[in-house]
N, C-alpha and C positions, 0 to 999 in steps of 0.2 A: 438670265444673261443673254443681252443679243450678240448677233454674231462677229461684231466689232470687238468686244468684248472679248468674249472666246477667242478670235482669233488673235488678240492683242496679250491672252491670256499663254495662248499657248508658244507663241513667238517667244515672251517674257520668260517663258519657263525654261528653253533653250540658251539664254543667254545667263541665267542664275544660275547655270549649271558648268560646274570645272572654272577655266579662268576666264571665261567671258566673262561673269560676273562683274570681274574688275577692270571692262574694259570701257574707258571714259566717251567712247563715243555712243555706249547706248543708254546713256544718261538722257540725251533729246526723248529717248524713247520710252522711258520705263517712267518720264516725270508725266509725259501724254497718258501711260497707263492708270497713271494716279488720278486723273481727270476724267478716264473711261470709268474707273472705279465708281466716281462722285457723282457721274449724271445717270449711269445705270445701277446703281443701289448694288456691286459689285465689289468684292472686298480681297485683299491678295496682302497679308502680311508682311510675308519672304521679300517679295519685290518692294514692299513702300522701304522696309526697313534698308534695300541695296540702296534705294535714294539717299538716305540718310546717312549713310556709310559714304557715300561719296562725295555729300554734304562735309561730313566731317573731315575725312582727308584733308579737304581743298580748305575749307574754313569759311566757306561763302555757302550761304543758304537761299534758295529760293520761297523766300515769306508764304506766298500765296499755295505753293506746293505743299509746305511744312506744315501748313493750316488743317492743309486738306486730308494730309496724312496723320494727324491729331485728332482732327476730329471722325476722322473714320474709325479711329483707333476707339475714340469712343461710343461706337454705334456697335463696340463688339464685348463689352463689359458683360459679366464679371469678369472677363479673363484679363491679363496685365498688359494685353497689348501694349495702353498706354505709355506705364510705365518705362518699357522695353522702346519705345522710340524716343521718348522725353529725354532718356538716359543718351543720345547719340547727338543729343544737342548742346551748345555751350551756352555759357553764363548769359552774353550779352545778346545771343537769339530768344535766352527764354522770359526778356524784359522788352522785346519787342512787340509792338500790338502790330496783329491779335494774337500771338502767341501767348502772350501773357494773361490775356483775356480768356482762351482755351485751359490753361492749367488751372485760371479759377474755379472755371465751368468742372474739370476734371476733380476738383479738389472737393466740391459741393458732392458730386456723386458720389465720392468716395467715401464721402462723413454722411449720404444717405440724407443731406438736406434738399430733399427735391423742389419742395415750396418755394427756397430762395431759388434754385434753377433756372426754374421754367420762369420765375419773375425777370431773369438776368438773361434767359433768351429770348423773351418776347420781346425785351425792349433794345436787342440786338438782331434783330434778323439778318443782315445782309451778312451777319459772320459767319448762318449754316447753309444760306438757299443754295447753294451750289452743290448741297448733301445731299441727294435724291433718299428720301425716308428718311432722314435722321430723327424725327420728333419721335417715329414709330418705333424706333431702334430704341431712344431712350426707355421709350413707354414700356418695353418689353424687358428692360433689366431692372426697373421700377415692379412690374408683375413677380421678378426673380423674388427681388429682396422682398416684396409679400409675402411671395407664397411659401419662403422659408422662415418667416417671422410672425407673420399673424396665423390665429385663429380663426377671427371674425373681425371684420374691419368696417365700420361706418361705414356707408355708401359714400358719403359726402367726403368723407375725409382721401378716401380713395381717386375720388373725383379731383381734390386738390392734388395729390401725387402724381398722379396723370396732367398732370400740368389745366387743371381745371377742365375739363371738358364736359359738353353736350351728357344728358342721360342717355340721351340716343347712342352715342360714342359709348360711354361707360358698361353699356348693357352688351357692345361687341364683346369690348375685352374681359370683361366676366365670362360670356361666353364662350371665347377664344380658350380660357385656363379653365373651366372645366367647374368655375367656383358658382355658388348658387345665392340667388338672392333670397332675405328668409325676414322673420318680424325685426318692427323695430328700425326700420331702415340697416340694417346691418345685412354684411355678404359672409355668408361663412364660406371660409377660403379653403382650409382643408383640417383634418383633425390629426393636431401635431402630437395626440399620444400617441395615432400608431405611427406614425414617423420616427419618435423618439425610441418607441420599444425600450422604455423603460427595463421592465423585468430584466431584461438582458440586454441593457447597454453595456458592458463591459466587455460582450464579447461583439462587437458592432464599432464601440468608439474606443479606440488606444488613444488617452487622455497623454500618453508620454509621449506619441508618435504628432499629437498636436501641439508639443511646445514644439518637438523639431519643426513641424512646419512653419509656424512662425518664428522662429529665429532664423528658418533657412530664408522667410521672406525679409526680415526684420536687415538681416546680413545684407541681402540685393538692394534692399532700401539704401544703406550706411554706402555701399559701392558708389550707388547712382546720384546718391544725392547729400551727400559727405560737406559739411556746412564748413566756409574757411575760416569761420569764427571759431569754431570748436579747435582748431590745432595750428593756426595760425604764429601763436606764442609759443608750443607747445613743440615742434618740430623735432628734436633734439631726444624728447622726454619719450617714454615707456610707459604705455598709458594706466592711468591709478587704477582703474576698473576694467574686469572680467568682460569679454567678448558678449556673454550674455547681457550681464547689466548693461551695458553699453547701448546695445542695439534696445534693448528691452526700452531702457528709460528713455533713450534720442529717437524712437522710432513708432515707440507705442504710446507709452507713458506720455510724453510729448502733446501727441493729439491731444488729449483730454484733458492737459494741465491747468487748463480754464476751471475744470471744476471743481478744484482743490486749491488748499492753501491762501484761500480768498483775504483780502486783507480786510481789517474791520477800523472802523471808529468811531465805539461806544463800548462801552460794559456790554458784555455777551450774554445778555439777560433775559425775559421771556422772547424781546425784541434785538436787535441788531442791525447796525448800519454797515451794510457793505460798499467797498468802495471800487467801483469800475475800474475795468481794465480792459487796455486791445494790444492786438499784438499786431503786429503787419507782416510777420515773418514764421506762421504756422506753430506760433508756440513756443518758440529759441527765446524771444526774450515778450515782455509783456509794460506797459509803460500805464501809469495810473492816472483815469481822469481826473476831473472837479466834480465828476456825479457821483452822490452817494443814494442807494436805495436801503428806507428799513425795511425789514424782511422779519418773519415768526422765525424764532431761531429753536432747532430742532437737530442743530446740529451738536452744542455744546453740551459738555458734563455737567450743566446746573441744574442737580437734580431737584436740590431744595428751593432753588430761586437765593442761593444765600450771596449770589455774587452782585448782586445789586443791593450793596451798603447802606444803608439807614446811617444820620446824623450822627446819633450818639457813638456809634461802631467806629465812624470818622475819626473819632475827637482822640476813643482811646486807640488806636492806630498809630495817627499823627504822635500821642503822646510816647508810645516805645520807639518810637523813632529819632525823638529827641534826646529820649535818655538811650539806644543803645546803635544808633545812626543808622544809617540804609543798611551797610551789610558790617557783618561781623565777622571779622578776620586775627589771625590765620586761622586755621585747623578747627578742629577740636581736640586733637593731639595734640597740639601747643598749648593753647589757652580755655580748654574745657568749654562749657555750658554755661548758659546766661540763668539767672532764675529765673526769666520766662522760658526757657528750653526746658527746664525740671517740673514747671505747672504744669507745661504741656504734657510730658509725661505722663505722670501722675492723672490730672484730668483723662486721658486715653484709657489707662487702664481701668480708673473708676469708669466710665463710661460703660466698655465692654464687661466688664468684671471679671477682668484677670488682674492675675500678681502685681505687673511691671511691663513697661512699653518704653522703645525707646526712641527717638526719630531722630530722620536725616532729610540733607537739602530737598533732594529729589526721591521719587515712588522707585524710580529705574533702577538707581542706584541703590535704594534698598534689598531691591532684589538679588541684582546682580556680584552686588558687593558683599554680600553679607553669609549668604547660601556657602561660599564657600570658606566658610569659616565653622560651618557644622557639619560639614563632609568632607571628604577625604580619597584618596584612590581606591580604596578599599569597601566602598561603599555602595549599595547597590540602590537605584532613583529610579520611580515607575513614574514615569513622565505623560500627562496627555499629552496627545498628541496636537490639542489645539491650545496649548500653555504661551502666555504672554513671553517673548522674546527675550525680555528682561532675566525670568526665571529661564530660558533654554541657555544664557548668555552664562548668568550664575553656577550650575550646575556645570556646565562645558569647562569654567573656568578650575571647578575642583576636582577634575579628570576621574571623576567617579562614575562605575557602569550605568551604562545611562539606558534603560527600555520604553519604548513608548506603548500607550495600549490605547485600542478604540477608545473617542471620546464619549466619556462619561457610560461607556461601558462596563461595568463592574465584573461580569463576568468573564472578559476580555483581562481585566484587572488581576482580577487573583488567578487564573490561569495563568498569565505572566510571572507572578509572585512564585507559582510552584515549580514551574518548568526553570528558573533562575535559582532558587534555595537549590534544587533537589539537582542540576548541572553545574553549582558551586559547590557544593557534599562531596560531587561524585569522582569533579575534578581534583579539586584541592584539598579534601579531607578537613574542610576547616569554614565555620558558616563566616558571611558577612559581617564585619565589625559595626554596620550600620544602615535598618534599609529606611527608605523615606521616602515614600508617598507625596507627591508634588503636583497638585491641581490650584483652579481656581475657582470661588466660589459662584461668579454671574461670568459669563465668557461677552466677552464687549463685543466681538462679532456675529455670534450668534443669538445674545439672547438666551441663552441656557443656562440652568442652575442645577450645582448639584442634586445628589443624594446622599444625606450628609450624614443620616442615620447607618446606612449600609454602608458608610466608607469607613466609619469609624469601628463597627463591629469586622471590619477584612480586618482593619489595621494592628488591631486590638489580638484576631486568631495570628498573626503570621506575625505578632512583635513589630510592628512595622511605627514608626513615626510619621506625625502627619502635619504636611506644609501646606496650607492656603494663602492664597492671593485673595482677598476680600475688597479688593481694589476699587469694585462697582459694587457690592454689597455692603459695606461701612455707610451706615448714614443713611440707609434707604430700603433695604428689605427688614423683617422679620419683627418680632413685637416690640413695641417704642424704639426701629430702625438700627436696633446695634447688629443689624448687619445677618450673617449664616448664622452665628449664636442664635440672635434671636429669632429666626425663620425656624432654626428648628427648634428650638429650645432644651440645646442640651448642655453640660455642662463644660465652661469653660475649658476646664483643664484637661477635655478630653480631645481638645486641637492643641498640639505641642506647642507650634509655630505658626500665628496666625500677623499674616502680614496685610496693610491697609495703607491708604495716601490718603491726604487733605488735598486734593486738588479735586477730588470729582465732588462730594455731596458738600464737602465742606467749603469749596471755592474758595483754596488760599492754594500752598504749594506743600512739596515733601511725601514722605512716608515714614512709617513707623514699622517697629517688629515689636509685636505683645507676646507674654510667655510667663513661664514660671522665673522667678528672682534668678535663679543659676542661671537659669539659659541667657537673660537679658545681661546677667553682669560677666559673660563669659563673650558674649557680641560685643557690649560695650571698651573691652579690653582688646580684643582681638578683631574688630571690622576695618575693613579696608576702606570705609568710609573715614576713618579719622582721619585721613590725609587730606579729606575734601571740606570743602567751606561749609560752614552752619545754615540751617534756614533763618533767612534774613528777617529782625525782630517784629517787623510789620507782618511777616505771615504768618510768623508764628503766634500772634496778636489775633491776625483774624481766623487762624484755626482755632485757640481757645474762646473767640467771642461765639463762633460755629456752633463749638460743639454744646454752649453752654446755652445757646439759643434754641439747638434742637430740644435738648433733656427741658426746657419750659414747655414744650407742647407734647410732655407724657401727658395719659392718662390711664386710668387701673388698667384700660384693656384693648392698649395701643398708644399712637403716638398720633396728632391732629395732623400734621404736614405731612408727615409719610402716609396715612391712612388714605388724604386729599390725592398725592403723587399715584397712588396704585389706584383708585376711584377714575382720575384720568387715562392712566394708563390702558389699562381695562375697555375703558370706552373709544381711544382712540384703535386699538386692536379690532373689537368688535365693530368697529367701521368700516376699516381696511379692510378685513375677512369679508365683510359683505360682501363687498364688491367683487368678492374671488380674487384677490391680489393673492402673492405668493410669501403671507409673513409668517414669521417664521422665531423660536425659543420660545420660554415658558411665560406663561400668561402673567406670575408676580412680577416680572422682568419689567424695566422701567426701559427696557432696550427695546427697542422694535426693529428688526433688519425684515428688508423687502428685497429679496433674493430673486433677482432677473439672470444671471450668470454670464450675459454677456457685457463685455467693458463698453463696448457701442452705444447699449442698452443704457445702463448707469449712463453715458453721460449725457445721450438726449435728455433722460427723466431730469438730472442737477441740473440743466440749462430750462427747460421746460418750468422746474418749480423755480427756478432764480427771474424768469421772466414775469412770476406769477407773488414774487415778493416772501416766497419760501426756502429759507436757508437749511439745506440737511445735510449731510454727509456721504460722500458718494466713496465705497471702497473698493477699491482692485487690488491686485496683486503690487507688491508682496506680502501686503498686508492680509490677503486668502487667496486663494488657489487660481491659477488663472482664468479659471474657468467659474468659478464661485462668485463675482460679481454682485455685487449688492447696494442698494440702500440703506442707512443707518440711521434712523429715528430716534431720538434722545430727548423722552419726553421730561416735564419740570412743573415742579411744583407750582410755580409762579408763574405757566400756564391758567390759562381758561377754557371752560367747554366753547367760546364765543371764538378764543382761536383755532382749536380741535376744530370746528365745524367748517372756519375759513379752510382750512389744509385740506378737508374731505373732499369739497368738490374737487378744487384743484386734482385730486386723485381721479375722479371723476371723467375729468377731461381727457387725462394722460390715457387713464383705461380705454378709452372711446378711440385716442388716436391711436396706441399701440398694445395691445391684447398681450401682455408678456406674458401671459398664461400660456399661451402658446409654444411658446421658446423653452421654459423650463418646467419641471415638476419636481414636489421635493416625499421623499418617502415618509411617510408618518409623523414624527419631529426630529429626525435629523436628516440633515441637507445632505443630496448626492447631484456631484454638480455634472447634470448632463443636458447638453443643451445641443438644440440640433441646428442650428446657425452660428455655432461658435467660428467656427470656422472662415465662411463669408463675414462673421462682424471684426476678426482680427486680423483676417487680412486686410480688409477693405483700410484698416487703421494703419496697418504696418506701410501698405506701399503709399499712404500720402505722403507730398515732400516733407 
């Protein structure tokens, strides 16, 4: 700092101090300081932010000023400066160019797209040459977000971040950070397992102390930048959702909304057509082009390939349609079951080889509705803790004690089982009128399958009842695909309540509950489904053409399609693992999740494969934990090793540009989500407008 500076500094400091601050005449003065700031690479927060302040009183901006104190603001990232000036501006300053020009530029940094950046500054210069360093400022919160995200990073790719520069150039700032050039053209930047300290992250990261921080960012968001679409109509009204949700979904969720809920127009089959979207307004609303891209779809539950109909499957479709019309109303507490509602039945349990099955509209609603029609308050429910919502929805509904125990921990399981019996004994003199063991068979986020043999021998020592969700295991694990039955091969009747849908392997709709004749005809009487509409006779058509097309490709020692499903399966895992990708559940799993942990993370990768004509499913919270972030691969029958190979590279690429190795680690096969730029990737998310 020269002495112009300094002394402009310290004059400045005098007048921010007690009531000068708000004295209008040293406005000439403090906007001259903003300009000492810009030509000597000089930076003074306190004072830009009094300009602003004085700005706002009066109502009148000085453009050229405001610019100047924006884009300084950005030469000092990660910290929120920006944000904290942006906030002291109105509506119709921040659609003035280049103001509006600056919050783009501030918007890309913040989503960590430096490539479009430095594209949108070079072909703007005359908006920063008045920044004394600002390329080098950027370049140095570009180093930030490195060196707390990668491992090892291409040279080249590094070189584009950097806003493309010289090797010459490239080989300072490596230098500069301490990072080292090594084979392979690759820089290994730093080794994020001692950073992470794994072993003892728990005493290092308070996972509960980083939701408050981003809700308390999330909340300064919704302050600054409070949209007048959102409560425009609304003024009057007491808002339908929690503080949290609120800021959560309008402030995080938001950003990323791009890469969810993508709209399609085609059969969701090995292939899919996705249909474009932009939004001009950060994600508030989204408006659909004329471009359609096909894409490998990797995102949908077709496991078998059964959702792309064959001719003859048409014909009988069409035909229960005309004899029993699109939907069938009311109830089934009015007017009962169709006899193709009864085949379907009937074929379900033949299938599994239980007693009796019986089905409704929706999987949800099976769950949800039906659970509390075999429990009671008095009941006690060993819940994992990573159980389908449907089932924690059910369960909550029949006010029965509810405990959770590590997932797919057994040992965790029956501990729980004793310490509950033996402080119900001790309290009330009188055991549980009912307990019931409540998991699922393949967990959709994970990837994980039980242990079905040891859960049934707990169930079995402690009298316990046992309820599965086979929701991803119907149709697609264990011998000739009926599912955990046949994975392990034990005997029916030794799962009480074994609950399944026709939406994932069998690509129609609904769910079903299979059981012993009592149990089925004591649901059938007593479900709170009855109140609700039937599955409409077309699905229920292509469920029983499903199921009747799976049991054609037994044979003595397996099934042809599911044998095909795990064969790919299999190979597309062994791919990913090559690479060192972080995937993740059990290898029969037709699920494949690639667990990154951070929400940033996911959504470059869904933008990254959606550019590459790859459709996957990208998961955040609250669908897992907010820090659990992942990938969700959903591989299909009706698949080929020729598409598997296309999706490989693709992986390829993404590893090359972003080493998520680095970010998270996961302990043996189950996931512990700690990640050591969580922090930097959620806020970066939370403060965009």
């Amino acid at each position: 700092m020269n002495r112009e500076a300094e002394s402009m500094r310290q004059m400045v400091a005098q007048f921010l101090y007690g009531i000068e601050r708000y004295n209008p005449e040293n406005l000439a003065t403090l906007e001259r300081y903003v300009q000492v700031q810009s030509q000597e690479n000089a930076y003074d927060l306190e004072a830009n932010i009094a300009v602003l302040k004085f700005y706002q009183f009066n109502q009148r901006y000085n453009i050229e000023v405001t610019s100047q104190i924006l884009l300084k603001a950005l030469t000092n990232l990660p910290h929120t400066d920006f944000a904290l000036c942006k906030c002291l501006l109105n509506e119709q300053t921040c659609k003035e160019s280049p103001i509006d020009q600056i919050c783009y530029l501030a918007d890309l940094l913040e989503s960590s797209d430096f490539p479009t950046f430095w594209n949108r500054v070079y072909s703007v210069p005359d908006l920063y040459i008045k920044i004394s360093g600002f390329q080098d400022s950027i370049r140095k919160f570009v180093c930030h977000v490195v060196g707390i995200t990668f491992q090892t990073i291409n040279k080249y790719l590094l070189s584009e971040l950097l806003g493309n520069i010289d090797d010459s150039a490239l080989k300072v700032w490596v230098k500069k950070y301490g990072w080292k050039e090594i084979e392979n053209n690759l820089i290994f930047v730093s080794n994020q397992d001692e950073n992470i300290k794994t072993k003892n992250i728990t005493e290092e990261i308070s996972f509960d102390k980083l939701v408050d921080v981003i809700l308390l960012f999330g909340v300064l968001n919704a302050l600054i930048f409070n949209p007048k679409s959102a409560a425009k109509n609304y003024k009057k009204f007491k808002g339908l959702f929690d503080k949290f949700e609120e800021v959560y979904f309008n402030y995080v969720y938001r950003r990323v909304s791009d890469c969810s809920h993508s709209p399609i127009s085609s059969i969701p089959g090995s292939k899919v057509f996705l249909i474009d979207r932009k939004t001009e307004d950060y994600g508030w609303t989204f408006k659909l082009s004329q471009r359609e891209k096909e894409c490998i779809n990797l995102g949908s539950f077709n496991y078998l390939g059964f959702s792309e109909t064959v001719e003859n499957e048409v014909q009988e479709i069409w035909a229960s349609i005309d004899k029993y019309g699109v939907e069938i109303n009311p109830s089934f507490a009015v007017t009962g079951q169709t006899s193709l509602h009864l085949e379907l039945e009937k074929l379900t349990a033949e299938f599994l080889g239980i007693e009796d099955a019986v089905v409704y509209s929706t999987g949800f609603s099976t769950n949800a509705l039906n659970l509390p029609v075999i429990l009671s308050k008095d009941c006690l429910v060993l819940s994992d803790q990573k159980n389908h919502a449907s089932m924690i929805l059910g369960i909550r509904l029949a006010g029965s004690k509810v405990v959770k125990y590590a997932h797919r921990n057994l040992e965790d399981l029956e501990k729980k089982l004793i310490e509950n019996i033996k402080a119900n004994q001790e309290n009330n003199y009188q055991l549980f009128s009912k307990i019931l063991i409540a998991t699922e068979s393949i967990y959709s986020m994970d990837g994980t399958i039980i242990n079905l043999e040891k859960m049934i021998a707990l169930k079995k020592k402690y009298k316990a009842y046992l309820f599965i969700d086979d929701a991803h295991g119907v149709g697609v694990i264990g011998s000739n695909c009926r599912g955990i039955i046949g994975k392990f091969n034990i005997l029916p009747s030794d799962i009480d309540i074994l609950m399944g849908t026709y939406s994932k392997a069998f690509a129609s709709n609904g769910g079903f509950i299979a059981g012993s004749k009592d149990l089925i005809n004591h649901i059938r009487k007593h479900s709170y489904s009855l109140y609700g509409s039937l599955m409409p006779a077309a699905t229920v058509q292509k469920a029983i053409l499903s199921i009747n097309k799976l049991m054609s490709y037994d044979v003595p020692k397996g099934n042809i399609i599911g044998d095909r499903l795990r064969a790919l399966t299999k190979y597309f895992r062994k791919r990913l693992k090559s690479m060192g990708l972080n995937i993740v559940g059990d290898e029969d799993s037709q699920i494949v999740p690639w667990v990154l942990g951070s929400i940033s993370a996911v959504a470059f990768v869904i933008r990254e494969l959606k550019k590459r004509n790859v459709a996957a499913a990208g998961v955040i919270y609250p669908a897992t934990s907010l820090t659990a972030a992942r990938i969700r691969f959903n591989v299909s029958a009706s698949h080929t090793e020729e598409d598997i190979d296309k999706v490989v590279p693709v992986k390829s690429i993404l590893r090359m540009k972003v080493d998520l190795n680095g970010i998270l680690r996961n302990s043996d096969r189950e996931f512990k989500a700690e990640s050591i730029d969580i922090n930097s990737s959620a806020i970066a998310i939370v403060l965009a407008p």
